[in-house]
C-alpha positions as CSV (number, residue, x, y, z in Angstrom):
1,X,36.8,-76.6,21.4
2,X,34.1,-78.3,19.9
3,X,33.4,-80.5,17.1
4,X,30.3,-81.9,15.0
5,X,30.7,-84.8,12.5
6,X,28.7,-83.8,9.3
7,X,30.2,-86.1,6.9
8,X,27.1,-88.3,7.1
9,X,24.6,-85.5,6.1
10,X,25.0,-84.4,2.1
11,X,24.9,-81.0,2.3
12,X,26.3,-78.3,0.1
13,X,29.7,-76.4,1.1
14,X,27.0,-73.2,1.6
15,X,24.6,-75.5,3.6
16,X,27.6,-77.6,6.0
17,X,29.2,-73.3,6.7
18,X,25.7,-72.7,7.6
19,X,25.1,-75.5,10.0
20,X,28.5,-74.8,11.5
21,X,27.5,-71.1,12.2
22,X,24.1,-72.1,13.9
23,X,25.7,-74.8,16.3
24,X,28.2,-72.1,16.9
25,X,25.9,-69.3,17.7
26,X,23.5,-71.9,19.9
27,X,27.0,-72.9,21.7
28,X,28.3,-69.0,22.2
29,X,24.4,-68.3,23.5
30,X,24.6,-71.3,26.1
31,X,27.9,-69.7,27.7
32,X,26.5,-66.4,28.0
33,X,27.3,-64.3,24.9
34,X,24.9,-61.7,23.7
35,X,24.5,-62.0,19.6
36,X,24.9,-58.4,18.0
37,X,25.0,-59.3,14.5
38,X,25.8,-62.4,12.3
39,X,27.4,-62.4,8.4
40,X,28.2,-58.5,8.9
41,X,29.7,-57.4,5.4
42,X,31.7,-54.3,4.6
43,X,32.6,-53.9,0.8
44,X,34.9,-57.6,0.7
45,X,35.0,-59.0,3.9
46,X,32.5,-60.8,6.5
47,X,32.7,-61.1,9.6
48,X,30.2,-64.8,11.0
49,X,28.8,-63.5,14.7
50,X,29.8,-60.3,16.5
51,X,28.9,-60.6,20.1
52,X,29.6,-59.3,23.7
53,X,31.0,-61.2,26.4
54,X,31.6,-59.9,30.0
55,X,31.6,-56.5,28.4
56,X,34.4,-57.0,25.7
57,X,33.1,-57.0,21.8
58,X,34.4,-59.9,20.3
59,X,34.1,-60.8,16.7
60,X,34.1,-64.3,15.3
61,X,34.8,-66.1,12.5
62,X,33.2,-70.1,12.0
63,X,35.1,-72.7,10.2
64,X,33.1,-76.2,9.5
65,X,34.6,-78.8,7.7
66,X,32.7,-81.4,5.5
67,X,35.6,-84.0,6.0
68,X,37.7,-85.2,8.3
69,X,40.9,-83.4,6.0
């Protein structure tokens, strides 16, 4: 698992999920996962990246924290 201090930046909740999502999609491209889709939405719910992996679909969801909490 992997973790990325943004406490020191000031950034909005929006802008620190964002962040989270792009370091995540940069890591999962780095190991070898194709990128489908990112922030697919149908009616309430959202799913962050959908990718492929060794030939399995495998849908993610991102969770960056501003804090340490």
């Amino acid at each position: 698992m992997f973790f990325v201090d943004f406490r020191s930046m000031k950034m909005t909740s929006t802008e620190t999920g964002r962040r989270g999502e792009l370091f995540a999609e940069k890591y999962l491209k780095s190991i070898g996962f194709k990128i489908i889709d990112k922030n697919w939405r149908w009616r309430k719910c959202e799913i962050d990246i959908i990718a492929i992996h060794n030939g399995t679909v495998v849908f993610l969801e991102v969770k960056t924290r501003g804090s340490s909490a």
